[in-house]
ROKE-597194 format. One record per residue: x, y, z of N, C-alpha, C, O in turn. Coordinates in steps of 0.05 Angstrom, whole numbers, padded with zeros to 5 digits, always signed. Layout:
BEGIN
XYZXYZXYZXYZ;...
***
This chain:
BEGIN
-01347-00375+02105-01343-00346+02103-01336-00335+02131-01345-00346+02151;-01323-00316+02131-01308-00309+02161-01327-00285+02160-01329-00268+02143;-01343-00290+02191-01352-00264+02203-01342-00250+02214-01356-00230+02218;-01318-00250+02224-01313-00234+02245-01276-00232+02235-01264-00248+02220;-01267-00214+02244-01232-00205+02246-01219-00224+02263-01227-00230+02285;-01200-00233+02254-01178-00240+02276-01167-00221+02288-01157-00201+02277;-01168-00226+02318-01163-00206+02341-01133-00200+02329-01120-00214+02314;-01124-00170+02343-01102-00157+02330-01079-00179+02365-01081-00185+02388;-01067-00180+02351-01047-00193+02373-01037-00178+02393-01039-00179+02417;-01028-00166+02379-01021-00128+02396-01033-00125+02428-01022-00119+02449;-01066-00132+02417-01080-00126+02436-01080-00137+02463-01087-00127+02484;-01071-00163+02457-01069-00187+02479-01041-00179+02504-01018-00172+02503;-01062-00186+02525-01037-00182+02550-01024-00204+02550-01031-00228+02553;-00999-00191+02547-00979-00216+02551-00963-00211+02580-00939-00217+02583;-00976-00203+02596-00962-00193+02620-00965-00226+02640-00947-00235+02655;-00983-00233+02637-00988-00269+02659-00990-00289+02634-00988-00313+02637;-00994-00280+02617-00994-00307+02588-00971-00320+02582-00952-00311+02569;-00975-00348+02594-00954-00374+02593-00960-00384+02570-00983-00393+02571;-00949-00387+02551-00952-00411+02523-00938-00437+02523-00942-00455+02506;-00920-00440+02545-00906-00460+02546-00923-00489+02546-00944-00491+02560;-00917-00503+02537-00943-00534+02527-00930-00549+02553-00906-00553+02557;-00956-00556+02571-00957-00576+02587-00936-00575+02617-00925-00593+02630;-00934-00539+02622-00914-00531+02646-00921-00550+02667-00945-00556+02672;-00888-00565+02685-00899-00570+02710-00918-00557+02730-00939-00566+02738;-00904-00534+02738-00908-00517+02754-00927-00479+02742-00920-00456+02742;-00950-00492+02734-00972-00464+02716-00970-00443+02730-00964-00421+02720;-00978-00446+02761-00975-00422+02784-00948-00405+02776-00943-00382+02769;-00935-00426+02782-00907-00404+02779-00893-00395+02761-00878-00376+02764;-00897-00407+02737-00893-00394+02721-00912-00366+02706-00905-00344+02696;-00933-00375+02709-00953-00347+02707-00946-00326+02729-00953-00303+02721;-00929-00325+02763-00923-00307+02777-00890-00305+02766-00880-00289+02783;-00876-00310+02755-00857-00302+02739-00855-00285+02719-00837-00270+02712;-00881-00290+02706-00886-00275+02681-00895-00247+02697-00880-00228+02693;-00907-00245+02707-00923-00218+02725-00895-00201+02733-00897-00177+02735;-00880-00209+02736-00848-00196+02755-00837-00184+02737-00819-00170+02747;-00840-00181+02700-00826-00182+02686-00834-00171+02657-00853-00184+02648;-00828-00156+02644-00831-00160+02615-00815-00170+02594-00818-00161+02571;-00801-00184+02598-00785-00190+02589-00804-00221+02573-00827-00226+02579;-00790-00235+02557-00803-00258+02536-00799-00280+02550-00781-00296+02546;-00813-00280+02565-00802-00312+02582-00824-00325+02591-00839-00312+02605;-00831-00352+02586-00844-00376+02599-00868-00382+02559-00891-00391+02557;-00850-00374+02538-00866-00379+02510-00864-00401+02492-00878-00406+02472;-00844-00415+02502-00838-00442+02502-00828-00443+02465-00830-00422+02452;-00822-00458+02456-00809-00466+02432-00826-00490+02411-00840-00509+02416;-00817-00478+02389-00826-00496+02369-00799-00508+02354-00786-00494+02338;-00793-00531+02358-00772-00548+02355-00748-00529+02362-00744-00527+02387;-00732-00516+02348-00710-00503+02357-00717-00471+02353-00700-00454+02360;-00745-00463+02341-00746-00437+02345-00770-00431+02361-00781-00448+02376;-00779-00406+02358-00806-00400+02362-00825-00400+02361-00832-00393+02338;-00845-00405+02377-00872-00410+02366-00888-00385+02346-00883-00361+02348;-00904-00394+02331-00913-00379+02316-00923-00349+02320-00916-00329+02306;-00943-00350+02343-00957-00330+02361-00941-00311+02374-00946-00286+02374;-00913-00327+02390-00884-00313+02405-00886-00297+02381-00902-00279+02384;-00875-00298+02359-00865-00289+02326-00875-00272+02322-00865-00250+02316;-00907-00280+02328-00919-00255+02309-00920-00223+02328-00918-00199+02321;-00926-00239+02357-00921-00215+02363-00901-00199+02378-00908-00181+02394;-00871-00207+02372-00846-00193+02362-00852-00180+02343-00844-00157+02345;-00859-00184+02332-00861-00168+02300-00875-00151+02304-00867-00129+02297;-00903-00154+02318-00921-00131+02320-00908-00115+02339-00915-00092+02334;-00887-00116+02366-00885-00098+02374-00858-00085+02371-00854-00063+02380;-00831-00106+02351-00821-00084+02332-00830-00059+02315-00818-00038+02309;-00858-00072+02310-00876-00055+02285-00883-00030+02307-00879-00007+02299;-00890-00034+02329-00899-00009+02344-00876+00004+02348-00878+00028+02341;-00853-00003+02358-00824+00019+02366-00826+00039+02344-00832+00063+02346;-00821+00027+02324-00815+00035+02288-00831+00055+02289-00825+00079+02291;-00855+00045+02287-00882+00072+02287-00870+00102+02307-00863+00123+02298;-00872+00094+02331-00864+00106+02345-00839+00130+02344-00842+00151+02356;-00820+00127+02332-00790+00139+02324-00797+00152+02297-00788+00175+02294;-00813+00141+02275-00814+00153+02257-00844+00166+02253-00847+00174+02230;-00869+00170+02272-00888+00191+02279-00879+00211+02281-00855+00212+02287;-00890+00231+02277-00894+00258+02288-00918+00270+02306-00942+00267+02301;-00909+00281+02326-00929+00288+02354-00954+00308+02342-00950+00329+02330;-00980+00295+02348-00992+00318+02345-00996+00340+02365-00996+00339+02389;-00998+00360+02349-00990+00386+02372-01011+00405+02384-01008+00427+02395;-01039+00388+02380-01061+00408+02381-01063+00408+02409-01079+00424+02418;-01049+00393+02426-01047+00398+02456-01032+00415+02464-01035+00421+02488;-01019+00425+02455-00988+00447+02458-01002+00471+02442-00995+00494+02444;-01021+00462+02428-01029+00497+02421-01055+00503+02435-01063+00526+02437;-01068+00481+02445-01093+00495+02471-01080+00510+02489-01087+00533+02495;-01057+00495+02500-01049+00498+02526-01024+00522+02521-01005+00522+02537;-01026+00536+02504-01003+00557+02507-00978+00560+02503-00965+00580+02509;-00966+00526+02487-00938+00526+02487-00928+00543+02470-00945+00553+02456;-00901+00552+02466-00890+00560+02456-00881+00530+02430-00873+00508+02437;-00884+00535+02412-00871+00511+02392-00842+00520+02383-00844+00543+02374;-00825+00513+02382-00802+00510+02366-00791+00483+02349-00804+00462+02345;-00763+00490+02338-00755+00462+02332-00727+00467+02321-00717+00487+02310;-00714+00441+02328-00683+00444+02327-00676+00450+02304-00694+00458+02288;-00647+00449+02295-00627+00443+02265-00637+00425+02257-00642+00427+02233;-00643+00402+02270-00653+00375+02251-00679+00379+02234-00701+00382+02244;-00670+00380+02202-00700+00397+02185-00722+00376+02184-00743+00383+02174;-00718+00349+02192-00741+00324+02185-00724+00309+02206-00702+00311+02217;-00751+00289+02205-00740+00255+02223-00708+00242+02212-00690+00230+02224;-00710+00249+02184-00674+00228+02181-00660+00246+02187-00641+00241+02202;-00663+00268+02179-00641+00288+02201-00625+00282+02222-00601+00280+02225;-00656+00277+02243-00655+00276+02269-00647+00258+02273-00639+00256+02297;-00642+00232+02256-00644+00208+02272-00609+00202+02260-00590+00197+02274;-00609+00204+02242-00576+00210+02229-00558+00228+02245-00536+00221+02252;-00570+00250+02248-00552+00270+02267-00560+00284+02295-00570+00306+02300;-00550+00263+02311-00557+00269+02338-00550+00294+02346-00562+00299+02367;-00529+00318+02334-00522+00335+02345-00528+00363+02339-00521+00385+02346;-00551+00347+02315-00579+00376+02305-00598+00384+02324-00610+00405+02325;-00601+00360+02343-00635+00356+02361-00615+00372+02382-00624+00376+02404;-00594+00379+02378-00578+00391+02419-00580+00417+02402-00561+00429+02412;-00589+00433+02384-00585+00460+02381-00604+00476+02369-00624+00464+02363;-00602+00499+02364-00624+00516+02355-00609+00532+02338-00585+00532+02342;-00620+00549+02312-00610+00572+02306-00619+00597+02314-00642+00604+02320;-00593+00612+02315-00592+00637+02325-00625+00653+02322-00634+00668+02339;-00638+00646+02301-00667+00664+02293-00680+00650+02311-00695+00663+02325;-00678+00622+02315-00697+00606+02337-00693+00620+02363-00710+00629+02378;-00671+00620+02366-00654+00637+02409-00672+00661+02410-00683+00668+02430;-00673+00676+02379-00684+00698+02392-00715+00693+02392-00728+00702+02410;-00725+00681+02376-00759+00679+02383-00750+00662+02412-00746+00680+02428;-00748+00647+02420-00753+00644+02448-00741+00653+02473-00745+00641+02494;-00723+00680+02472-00722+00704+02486-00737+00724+02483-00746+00736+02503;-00742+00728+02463-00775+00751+02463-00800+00736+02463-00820+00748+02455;-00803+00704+02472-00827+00696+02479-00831+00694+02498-00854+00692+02506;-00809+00693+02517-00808+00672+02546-00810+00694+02565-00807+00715+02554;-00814+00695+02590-00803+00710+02604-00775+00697+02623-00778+00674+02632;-00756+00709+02627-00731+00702+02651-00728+00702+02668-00744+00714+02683;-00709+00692+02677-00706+00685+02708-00720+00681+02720-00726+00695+02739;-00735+00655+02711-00764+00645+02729-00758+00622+02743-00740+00610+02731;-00765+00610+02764-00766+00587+02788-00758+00556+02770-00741+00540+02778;-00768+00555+02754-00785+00534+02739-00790+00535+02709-00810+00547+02700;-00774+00522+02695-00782+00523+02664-00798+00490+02649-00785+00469+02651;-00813+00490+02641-00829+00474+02625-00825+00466+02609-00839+00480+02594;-00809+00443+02588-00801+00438+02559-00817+00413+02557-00825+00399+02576;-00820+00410+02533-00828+00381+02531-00827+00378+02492-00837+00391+02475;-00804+00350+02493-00792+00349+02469-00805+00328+02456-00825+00321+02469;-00802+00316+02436-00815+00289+02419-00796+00275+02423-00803+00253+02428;-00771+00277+02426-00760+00251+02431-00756+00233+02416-00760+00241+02393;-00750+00213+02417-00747+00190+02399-00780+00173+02399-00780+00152+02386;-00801+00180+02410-00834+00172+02411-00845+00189+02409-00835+00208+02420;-00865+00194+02397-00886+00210+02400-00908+00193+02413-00926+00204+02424;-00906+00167+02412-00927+00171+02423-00923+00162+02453-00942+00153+02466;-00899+00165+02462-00896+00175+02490-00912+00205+02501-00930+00211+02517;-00896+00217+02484-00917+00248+02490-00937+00250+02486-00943+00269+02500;-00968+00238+02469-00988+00231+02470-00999+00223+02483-01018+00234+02493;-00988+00188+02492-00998+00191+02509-01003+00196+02546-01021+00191+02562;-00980+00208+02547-00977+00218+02579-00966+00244+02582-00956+00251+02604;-00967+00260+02561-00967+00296+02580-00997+00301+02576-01002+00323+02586;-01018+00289+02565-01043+00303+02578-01055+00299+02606-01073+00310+02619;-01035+00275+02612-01042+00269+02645-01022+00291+02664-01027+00312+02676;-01002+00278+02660-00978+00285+02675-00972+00324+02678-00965+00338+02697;-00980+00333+02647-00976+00360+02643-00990+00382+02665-00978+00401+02674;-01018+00375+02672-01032+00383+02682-01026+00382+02718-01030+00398+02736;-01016+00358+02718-01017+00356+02753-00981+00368+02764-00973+00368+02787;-00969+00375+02743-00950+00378+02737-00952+00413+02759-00945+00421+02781;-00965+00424+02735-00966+00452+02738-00989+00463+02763-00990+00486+02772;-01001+00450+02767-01019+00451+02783-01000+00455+02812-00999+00473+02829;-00991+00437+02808-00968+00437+02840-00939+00453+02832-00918+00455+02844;-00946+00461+02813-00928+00484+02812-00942+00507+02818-00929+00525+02827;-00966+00510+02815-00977+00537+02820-00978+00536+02852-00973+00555+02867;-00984+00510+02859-00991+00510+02897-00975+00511+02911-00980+00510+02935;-00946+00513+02900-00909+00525+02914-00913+00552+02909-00902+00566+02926;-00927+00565+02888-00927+00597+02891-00900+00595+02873-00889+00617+02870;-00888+00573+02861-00865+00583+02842-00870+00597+02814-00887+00591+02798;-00849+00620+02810-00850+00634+02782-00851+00610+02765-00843+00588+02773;-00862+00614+02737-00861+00590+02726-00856+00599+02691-00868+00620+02686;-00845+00591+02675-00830+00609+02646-00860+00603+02629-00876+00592+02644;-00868+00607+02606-00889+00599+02588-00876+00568+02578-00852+00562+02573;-00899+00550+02578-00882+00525+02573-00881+00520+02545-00898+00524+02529;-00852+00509+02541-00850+00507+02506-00845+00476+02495-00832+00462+02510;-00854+00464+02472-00848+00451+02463-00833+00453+02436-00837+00468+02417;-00809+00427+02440-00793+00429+02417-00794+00394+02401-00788+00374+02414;-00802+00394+02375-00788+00385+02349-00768+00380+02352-00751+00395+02362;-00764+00353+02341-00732+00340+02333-00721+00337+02356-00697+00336+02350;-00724+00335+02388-00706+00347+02406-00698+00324+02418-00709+00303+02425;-00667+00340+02421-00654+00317+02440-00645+00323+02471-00644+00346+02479;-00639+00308+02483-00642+00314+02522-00621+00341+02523-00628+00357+02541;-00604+00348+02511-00586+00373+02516-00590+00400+02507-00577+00421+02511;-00622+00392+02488-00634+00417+02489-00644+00432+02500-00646+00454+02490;-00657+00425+02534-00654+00432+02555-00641+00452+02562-00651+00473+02572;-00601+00443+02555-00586+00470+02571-00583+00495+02548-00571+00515+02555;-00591+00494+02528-00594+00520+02508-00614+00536+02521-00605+00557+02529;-00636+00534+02525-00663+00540+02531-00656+00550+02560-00663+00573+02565;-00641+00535+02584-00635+00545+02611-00617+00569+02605-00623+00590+02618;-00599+00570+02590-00581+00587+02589-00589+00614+02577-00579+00636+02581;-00614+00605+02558-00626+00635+02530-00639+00646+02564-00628+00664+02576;-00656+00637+02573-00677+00643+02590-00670+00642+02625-00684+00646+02645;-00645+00636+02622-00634+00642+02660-00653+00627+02676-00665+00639+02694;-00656+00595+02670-00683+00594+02696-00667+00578+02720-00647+00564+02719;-00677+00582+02733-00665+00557+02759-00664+00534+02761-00645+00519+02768;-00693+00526+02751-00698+00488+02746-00705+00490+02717-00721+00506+02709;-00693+00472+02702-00708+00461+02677-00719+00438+02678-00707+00422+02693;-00740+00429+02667-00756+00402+02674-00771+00396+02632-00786+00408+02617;-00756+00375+02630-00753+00369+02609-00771+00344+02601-00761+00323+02607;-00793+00343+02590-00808+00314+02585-00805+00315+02560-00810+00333+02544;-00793+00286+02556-00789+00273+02521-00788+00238+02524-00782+00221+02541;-00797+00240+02498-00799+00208+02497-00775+00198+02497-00755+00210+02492;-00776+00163+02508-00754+00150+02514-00750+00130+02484-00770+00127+02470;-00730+00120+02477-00722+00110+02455-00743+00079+02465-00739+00064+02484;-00766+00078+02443-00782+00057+02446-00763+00026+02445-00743+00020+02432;-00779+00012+02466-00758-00018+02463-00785-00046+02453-00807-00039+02444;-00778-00070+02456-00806-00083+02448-00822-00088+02480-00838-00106+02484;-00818-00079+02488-00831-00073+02516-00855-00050+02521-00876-00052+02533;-00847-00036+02512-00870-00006+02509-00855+00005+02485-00834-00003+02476;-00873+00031+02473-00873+00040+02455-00881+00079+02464-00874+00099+02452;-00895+00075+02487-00904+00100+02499-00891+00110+02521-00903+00126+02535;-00864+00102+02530-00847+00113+02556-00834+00140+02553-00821+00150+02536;-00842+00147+02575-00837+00184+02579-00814+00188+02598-00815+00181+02621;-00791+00201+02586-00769+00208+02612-00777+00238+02619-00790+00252+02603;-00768+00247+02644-00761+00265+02658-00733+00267+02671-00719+00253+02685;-00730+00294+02657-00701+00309+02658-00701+00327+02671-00716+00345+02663;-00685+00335+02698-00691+00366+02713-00661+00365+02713-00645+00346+02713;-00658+00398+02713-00625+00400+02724-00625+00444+02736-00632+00466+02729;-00616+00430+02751-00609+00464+02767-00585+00479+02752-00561+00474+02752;-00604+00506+02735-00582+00521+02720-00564+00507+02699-00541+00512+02694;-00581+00488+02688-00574+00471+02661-00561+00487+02643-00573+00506+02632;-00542+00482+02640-00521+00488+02621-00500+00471+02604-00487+00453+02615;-00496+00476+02574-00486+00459+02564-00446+00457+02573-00428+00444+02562;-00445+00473+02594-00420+00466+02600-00423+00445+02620-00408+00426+02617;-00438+00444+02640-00441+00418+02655-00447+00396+02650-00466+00392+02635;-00437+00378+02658-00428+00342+02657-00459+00333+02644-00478+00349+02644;-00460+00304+02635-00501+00294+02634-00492+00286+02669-00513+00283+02683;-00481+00284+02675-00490+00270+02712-00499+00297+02718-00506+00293+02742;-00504+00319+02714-00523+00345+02730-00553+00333+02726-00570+00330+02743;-00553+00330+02713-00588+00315+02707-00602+00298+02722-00599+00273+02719;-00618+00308+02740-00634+00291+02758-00662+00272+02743-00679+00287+02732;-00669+00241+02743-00677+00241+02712-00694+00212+02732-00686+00195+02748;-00722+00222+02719-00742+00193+02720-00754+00189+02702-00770+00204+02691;-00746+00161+02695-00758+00141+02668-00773+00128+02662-00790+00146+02662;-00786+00107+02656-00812+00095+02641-00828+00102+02655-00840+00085+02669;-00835+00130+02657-00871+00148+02656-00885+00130+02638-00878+00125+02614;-00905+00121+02652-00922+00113+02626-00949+00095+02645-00952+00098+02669;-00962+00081+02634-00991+00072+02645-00977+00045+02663-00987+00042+02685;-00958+00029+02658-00953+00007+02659-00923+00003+02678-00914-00018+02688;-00911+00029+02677-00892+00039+02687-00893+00053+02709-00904+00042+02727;-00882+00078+02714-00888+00106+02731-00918+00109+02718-00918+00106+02694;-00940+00114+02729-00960+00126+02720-00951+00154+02713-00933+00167+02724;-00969+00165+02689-00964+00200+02686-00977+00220+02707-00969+00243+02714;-00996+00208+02715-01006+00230+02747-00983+00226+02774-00973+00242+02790;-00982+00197+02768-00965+00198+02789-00930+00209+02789-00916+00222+02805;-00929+00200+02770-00901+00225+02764-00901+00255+02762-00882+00270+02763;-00924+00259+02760-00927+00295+02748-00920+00304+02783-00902+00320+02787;-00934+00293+02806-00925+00298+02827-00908+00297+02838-00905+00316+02853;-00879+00271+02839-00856+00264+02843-00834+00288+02824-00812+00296+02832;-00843+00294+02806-00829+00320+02798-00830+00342+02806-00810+00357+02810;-00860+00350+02812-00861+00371+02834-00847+00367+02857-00836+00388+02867;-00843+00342+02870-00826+00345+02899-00803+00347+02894-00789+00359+02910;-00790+00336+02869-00754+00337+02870-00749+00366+02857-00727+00376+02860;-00770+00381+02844-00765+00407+02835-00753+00428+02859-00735+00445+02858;-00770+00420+02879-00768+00426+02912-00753+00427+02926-00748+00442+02945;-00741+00402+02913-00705+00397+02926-00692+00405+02914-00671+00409+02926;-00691+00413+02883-00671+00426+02873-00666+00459+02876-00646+00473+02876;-00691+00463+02878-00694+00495+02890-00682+00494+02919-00666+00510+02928;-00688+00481+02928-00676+00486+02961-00639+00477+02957-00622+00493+02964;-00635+00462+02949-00604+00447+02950-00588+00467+02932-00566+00476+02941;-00598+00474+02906-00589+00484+02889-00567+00470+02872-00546+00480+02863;-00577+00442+02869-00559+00428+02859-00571+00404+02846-00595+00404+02852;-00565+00384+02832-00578+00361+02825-00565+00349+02806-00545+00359+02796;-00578+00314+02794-00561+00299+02793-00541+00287+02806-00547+00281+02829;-00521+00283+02801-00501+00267+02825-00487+00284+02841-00465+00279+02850;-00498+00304+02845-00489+00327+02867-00502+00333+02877-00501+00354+02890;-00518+00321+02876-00552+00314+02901-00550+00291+02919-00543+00269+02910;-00555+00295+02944-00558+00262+02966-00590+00261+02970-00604+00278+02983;-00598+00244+02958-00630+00246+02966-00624+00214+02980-00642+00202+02991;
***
C-alpha cells in the first residue's frame, strides 16, 4: 500500500541535475548544467529519451499552456488603485487568434481612461497579462512596489496606474497618446517557453506613439526569481526612466 505521493517532478531542480549514466567528467558536467537552462547533460535511452527527461518536458509544456491560457487575478490591481481595462480581444481565443485586438481599445474604453487618468504626467504605469499570467502574479507584487517607491523619491508626476486584459506590447502607445505622458513603462508577461513559465518584460518608450517604429522601446526581459529578480528590476527601471526623462529619447535612439 503506498503511503506517501510521488514527488511532483515539476518540483525538482533541474538547474545542476546530470542524469547522464556513468559521466567521465561529473564536476563538469554538473558546472555546465549551472551556465544554462537549456536540456543538456540527460543522457538517452537507446535512441530517445529517458523516461524522467520525458516526463518532465511534458510537465513543463503543461506549465507554458497553463500559463497563456490563465487569467490574472486582479485582487492586487484593485487594492492598489489600478485602473482595469481591456482590449477588442472579448476572451483568450480572441486574443490569441488576433493579435491586432490586444494593440487597441474601443472608443467607450479611450474615454473611460481619459476621464480616469490624469495628463501630462512624468511617468505612466501599465501593466498588461500578456501572454502569462502567471508572470504578473508572480512578480508585480515585488517589483510594483519598489517600482513606485523610487518614483515617488525623483519627485516625478506619476498617472493612476492601470491595468489591461488581453494586452499586447502596442497597447502602450494608445494609452501614451489618450493621456500625453512622457515615459510609458509597460509590465506584461513574456510568451512562456519550457524554461520558465513566470517571465516578466519591461517596456518604456518616451512619448510612445503608435506612429513610431517597435525600435523606440527601451525593453528588459526575463524579470523573474531565476532571471532579473522583480526587486531588482523595479529599480533598474527607475534609473533608465531617468534617462529617458533627461535624453528624451529611447530605444535605439538612446546611447547608454
Amino acid at each position: 500500500m503506498m503511503t506517501e505521493f510521488v514527488r511532483d517532478i515539476s518540483e525538482i531542480d533541474y538547474t545542476s541535475r546530470v542524469t547522464v549514466e556513468d559521466p567521465l567528467d561529473l564536476p563538469f558536467l554538473e558546472e555546465a548544467k549551472r551556465t544554462t537552462n537549456a536540456r543538456i547533460c540527460v543522457g538517452k535511452a537507446g535512441t530517445g529519451l529517458r523516461t524522467e527527461t520525458m516526463l518532465r518536458y511534458l510537465a513543463d509544456h503543461a506549465a507554458a499552456n497553463d500559463a497563456v491560457w490563465a487569467h490574472v487575478d486582479e485582487s492586487f490591481f484593485e487594492a492598489h488603485g489600478f485602473l482595469r481595462l481591456s482590449t477588442l480581444a472579448p476572451d483568450k481565443e480572441a486574443y490569441l487568434k488576433r493579435p491586432d485586438l490586444g494593440r487597441d481599445f474601443s472608443p467607450k474604453t479611450i474615454e473611460t481612461l481619459k476621464a480616469s487618468c490624469p495628463h501630462g504626467v512624468q511617468v505612466q504605469v501599465v501593466v498588461g497579462d500578456g501572454l502569462s499570467a502567471c508572470a504578473v502574479e508572480r512578480n508585480i507584487p515585488d517589483l510594483f512596489p519598489v517600482l513606485m517607491e523610487g518614483i515617488g523619491l525623483k519627485s516625478w508626476t506619476v498617472g493612476r496606474p492601470i491595468f489591461v486584459r488581453h494586452a499586447r506590447v502596442a497597447v502602450m502607445d494608445k494609452i501614451s497618446v489618450a493621456l500625453d505622458a512622457e515615459v510609458t513603462v509597460l509590465l506584461i508577461g513574456e510568451r512562456p517557453g519550457l524554461a520558465t513559465n513566470e517571465s516578466l518584460s519591461c517596456y518604456m518608450a518616451w512619448r510612445s506613439s503608435p506612429e513610431k517604429p517597435e525600435s523606440q522601446r527601451t525593453v528588459i526581459s526575463n524579470i523573474h526569481p531565476r532571471g532579473t529578480p522583480p526587486v531588482e528590476a523595479g529599480a533598474q527601471i527607475v534609473h533608465l526612466i531617468e534617462i529617458l526623462l533627461r535624453e528624451k529619447k529611447s530605444g535605439s535612439d538612446l546611447r547608454l
